[in-house]
N, C-alpha and C positions, 0 to 999 in steps of 0.2 A: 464512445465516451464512457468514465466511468459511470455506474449508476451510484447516488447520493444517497443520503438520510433520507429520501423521497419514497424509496423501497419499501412496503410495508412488511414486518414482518411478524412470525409470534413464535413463541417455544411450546415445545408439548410435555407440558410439567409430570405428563404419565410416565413417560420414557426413560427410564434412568439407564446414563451411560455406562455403570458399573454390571449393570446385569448381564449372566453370564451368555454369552450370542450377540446380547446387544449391538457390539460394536461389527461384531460380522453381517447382522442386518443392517447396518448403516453403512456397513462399505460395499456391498452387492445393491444399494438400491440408490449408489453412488456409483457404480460401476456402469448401471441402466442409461446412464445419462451420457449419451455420446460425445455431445460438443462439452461435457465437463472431461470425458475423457480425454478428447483431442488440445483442449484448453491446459490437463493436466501433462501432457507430453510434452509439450511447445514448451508451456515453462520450465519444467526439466531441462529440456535440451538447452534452453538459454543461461539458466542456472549452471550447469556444468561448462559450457561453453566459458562463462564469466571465470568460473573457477580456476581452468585449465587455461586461460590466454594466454600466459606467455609460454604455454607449451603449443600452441593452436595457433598464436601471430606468426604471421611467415617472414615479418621483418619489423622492424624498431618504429616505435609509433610518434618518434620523436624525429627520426633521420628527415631530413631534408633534400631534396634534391632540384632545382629550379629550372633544371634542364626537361626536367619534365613534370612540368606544371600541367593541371587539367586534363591530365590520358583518361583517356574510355578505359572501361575495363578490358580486360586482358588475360592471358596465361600466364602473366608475369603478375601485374594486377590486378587481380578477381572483382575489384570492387575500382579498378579506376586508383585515381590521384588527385591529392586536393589543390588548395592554391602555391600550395608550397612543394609541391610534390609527393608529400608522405600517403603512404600506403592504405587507404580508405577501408580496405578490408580488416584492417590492423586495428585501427583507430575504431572501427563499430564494436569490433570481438572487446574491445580493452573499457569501451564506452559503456559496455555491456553492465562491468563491475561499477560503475559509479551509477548509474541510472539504478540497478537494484539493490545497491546496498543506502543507498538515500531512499528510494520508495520502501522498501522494507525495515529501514530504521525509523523512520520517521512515523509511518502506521506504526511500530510496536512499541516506541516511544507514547506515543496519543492511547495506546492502549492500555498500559500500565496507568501511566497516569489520570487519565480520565476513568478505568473500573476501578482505583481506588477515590475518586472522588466521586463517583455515583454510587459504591457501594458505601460508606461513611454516611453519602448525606440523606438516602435513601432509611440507613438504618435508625440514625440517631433521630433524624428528623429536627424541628423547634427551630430555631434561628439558625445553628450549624447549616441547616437544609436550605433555608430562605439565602442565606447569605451565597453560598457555592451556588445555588440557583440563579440568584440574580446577578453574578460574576458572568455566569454560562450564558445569560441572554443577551450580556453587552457583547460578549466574544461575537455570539452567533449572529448579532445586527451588522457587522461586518460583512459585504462580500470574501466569499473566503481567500480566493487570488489578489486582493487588496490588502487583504490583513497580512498576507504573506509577506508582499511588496512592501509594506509599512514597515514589519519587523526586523526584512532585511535591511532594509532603507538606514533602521537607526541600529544596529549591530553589523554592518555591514557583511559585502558577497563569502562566498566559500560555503565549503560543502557542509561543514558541520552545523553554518548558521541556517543553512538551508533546508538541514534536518531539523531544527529546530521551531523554523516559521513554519514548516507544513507542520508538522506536530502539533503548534500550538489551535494551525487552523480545524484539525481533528477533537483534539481532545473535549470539545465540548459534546460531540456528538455522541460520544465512547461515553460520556460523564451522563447524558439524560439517555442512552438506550438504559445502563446497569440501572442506574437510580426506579425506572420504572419497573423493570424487572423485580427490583428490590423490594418495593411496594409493595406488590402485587405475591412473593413469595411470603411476605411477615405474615399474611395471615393464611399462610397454609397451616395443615396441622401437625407438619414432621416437625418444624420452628416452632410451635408451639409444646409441642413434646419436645421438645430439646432444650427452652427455657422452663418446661416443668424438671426435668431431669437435671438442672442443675450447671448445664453446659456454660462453658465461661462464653463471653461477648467473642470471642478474639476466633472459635473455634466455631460460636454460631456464621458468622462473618466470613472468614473465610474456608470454613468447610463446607456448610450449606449454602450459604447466599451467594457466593464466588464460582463454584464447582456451579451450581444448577442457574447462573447465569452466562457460562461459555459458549455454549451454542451459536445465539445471534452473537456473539464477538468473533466467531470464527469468521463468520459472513461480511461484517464491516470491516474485519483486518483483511478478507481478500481485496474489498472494494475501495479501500481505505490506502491499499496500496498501489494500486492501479491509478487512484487520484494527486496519490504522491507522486508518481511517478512524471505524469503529464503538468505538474504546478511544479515541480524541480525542472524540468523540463522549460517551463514557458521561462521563468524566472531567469535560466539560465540564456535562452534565445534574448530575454530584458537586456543582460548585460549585469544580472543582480544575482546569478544562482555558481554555478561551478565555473572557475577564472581558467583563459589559457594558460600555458598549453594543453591539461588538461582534457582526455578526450571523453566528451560527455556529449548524449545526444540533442539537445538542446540547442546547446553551444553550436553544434557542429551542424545544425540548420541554421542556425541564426548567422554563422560563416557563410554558409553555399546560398544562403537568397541574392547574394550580392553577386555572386556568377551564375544567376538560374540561367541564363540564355547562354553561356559559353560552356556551365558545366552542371546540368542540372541535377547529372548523380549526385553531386554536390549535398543537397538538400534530399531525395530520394532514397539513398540508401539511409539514413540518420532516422528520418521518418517515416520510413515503413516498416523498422527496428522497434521506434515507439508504438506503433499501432499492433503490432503484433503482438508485443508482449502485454500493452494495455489487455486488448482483444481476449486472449491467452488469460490474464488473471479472471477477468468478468468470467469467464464460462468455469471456470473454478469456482465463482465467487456464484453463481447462477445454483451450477451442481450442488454446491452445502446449502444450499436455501434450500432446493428441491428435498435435501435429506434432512433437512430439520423440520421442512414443516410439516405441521400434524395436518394441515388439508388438503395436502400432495398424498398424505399417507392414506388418507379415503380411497 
């Protein structure tokens, strides 16, 4: 399951990314970390996989054939056949592209959006701050798979409304990690030197307050995508997220429950696709904690 805004985390305000080593000390002690290793292969390999399917499908994800409805897998079908015949193995590879390009638009959509709405309301503060603050607690009194279901419910199914509801159900959290960050950076005393020297708002903002808040946003766009991933997913199993024929994994369990006893690869191959690749981002998302934080670094 992914891990939530429940994770605690901190930044190590000593560590500047820019310094020269810096960043090769942070990838050798990101290297250290095995299951962030193994975590960072898998999704490679799924990534490229998505890239390359219609070079990688071995037959038309569309084609139909009713003569052979529900085959086991095979040397002919590596992955079986679904209720309509079509090629199981085809449809996961193809599935692939839509599961991550909605879990990763939808976290980088919530991420944009919400680090400029925490870093603004963080800086300016006064009503500005109250008012985006008390926006962000109606969001967050929502369950967040409800709020999902709600927004698709009145903008109705498809993938781009899809990217949209899970976005919206992020961006609050993206909006109170920076804002605190943000706090807690104004009264350092580079900020302070930076407003003695004359620096405009625009360059305090997004040159120091922006830059030396990416760290923990690394860590919530991994987990952030992992959560996309599994809520495009259920939405889609609803009957509310990606529409057929469309091969999406979701979808394509929410099909095979209905033949679990005649084809259970059915549901099988679709969901141990999702679990992987969830699986896969968390131990990514795991690894950049480990390299960001200053009490791993003890």
């Amino acid at each position: 399951m992914a891990i939530d805004n429940d994770r605690t985390m901190t930044i190590d305000q000593n560590t500047d990314m820019t310094d020269e080593g810096g960043g090769q000390k942070l990838w050798r002690r990101y290297m250290r970390n095995r299951m962030a290793l193994i975590g960072t292969v898998i999704l490679a390999a799924i990534t490229l996989v998505a890239l390359f399917a219609p070079w990688i499908a071995p037959q038309c994800i569309y084609e139909q054939d009713l003569m052979r409805r529900f085959e086991p897998p095979s040397s002919e079908n590596w992955l079986g056949t679904d209720q309509v015949g079509r090629d199981m193995f085809s449809r996961v590879i193809f599935g692939s592209r839509t599961s991550l390009v909605v879990g990763f638009s939808a976290a980088f959509t919530a991420l944009v959006i919400g680090s400029l709405l925490g870093l603004f309301s963080g800086f300016f503060g006064g009503r500005f701050d109250d008012l985006i603050m008390r926006l962000v607690d109606v969001m967050m009194s929502f369950p967040g798979v409800l709020l999902a279901i709600l927004i698709v419910s009145i903008i109705g199914p498809g993938t781009v409304n899809v990217v949209l509801a899970v976005a919206a159900w992020r961006i609050p959290i993206f909006a109170r990690v920076v804002r605190s960050n943000v706090l807690s950076l104004k009264q350092m005393d580079f900020i302070e030197a930076a407003n003695a020297l004359g620096a405009s708002t625009s360059r305090i903002v997004f040159r120091h307050l922006a830059l030396n808040s990416l760290p923990p946003m690394f860590i919530y766009l991994s987990f952030s995508t992992a959560t996309a991933i599994l809520t495009a997913a259920a939405l889609s199993f609803l009957g509310l997220g990606v529409q057929p024929p469309t091969p999406e994994w979701g979808l394509m369990v929410s099909v095979g429950r209905q033949f679990l006893r005649r084809a259970p690869h059915l549901i099988m191959v679709p969901g141990c696709a999702i679990f992987i690749t969830v699986l896969s981002i968390n131990f990514v998302g795991d690894g950049l904690r480990d390299v960001f934080d200053p009490k791993l670094k003890m």
